[in-house]
C-alpha positions as CSV (number, residue, x, y, z in Angstrom):
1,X,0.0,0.0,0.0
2,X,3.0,2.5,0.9
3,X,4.6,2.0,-2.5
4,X,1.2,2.6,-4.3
5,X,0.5,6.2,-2.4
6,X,4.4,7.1,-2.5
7,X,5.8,5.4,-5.9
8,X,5.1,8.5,-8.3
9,X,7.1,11.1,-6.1
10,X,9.9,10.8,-8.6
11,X,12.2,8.3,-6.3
12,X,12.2,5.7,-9.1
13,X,7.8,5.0,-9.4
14,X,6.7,1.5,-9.3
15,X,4.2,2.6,-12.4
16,X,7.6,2.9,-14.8
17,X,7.9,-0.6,-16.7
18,X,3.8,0.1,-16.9
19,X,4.4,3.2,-19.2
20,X,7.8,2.1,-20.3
21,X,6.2,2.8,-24.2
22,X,5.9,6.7,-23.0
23,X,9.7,8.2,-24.2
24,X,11.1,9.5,-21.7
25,X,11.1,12.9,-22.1
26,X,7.3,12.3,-21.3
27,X,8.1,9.5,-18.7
28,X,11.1,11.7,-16.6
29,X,9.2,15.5,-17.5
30,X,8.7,16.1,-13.9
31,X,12.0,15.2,-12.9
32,X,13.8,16.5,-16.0
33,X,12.4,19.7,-15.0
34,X,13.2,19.7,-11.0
35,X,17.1,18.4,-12.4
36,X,17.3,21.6,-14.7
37,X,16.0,24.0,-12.5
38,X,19.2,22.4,-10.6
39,X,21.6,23.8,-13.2
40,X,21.8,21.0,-15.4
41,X,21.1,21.7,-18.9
42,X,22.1,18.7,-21.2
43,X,18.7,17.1,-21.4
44,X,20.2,14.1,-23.1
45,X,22.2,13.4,-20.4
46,X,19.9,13.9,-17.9
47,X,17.6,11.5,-19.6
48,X,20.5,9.2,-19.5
49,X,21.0,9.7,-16.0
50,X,17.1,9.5,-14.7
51,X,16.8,6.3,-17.2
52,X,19.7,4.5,-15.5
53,X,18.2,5.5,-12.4
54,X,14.4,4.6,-12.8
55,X,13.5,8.3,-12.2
56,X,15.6,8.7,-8.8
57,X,16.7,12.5,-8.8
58,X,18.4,12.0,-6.1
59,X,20.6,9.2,-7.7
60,X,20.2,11.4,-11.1
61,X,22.4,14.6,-9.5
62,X,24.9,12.3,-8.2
63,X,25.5,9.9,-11.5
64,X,25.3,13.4,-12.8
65,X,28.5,14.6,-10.3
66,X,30.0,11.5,-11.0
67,X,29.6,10.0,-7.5
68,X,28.7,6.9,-8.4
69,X,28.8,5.8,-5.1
70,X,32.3,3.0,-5.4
């Protein structure tokens, strides 16, 4: 029940491989924006970044960084 009410606040949403035909500029839009209005401007690589990361900002800023956490 928890992941249901909290799984589309952008921390990787259980609902992804459900819409995994959306691209995702349309799938990631939310957090594409919240990552710009962070200072990061290559969209591309922010996609890359939010795909590899199922939509995780958090994890998107530090792939991002480069602290890939090893």
């Amino acid at each position: 029940m928890l992941s249901s009410m909290f799984g589309g606040l952008g921390a990787g949403s259980l609902a992804v491989p459900n819409r995994s035909n959306e691209p995702p500029e349309q799938l990631y839009a939310t957090q594409l924006s919240q990552l710009q209005e962070m200072g990061f401007f290559d969209t591309q690589e922010n996609i890359r970044a939010l795909v590899a990361t199922s939509g995780n900002v958090h994890a998107a800023v530090e792939r991002l960084l480069g602290n890939t956490g090893q």
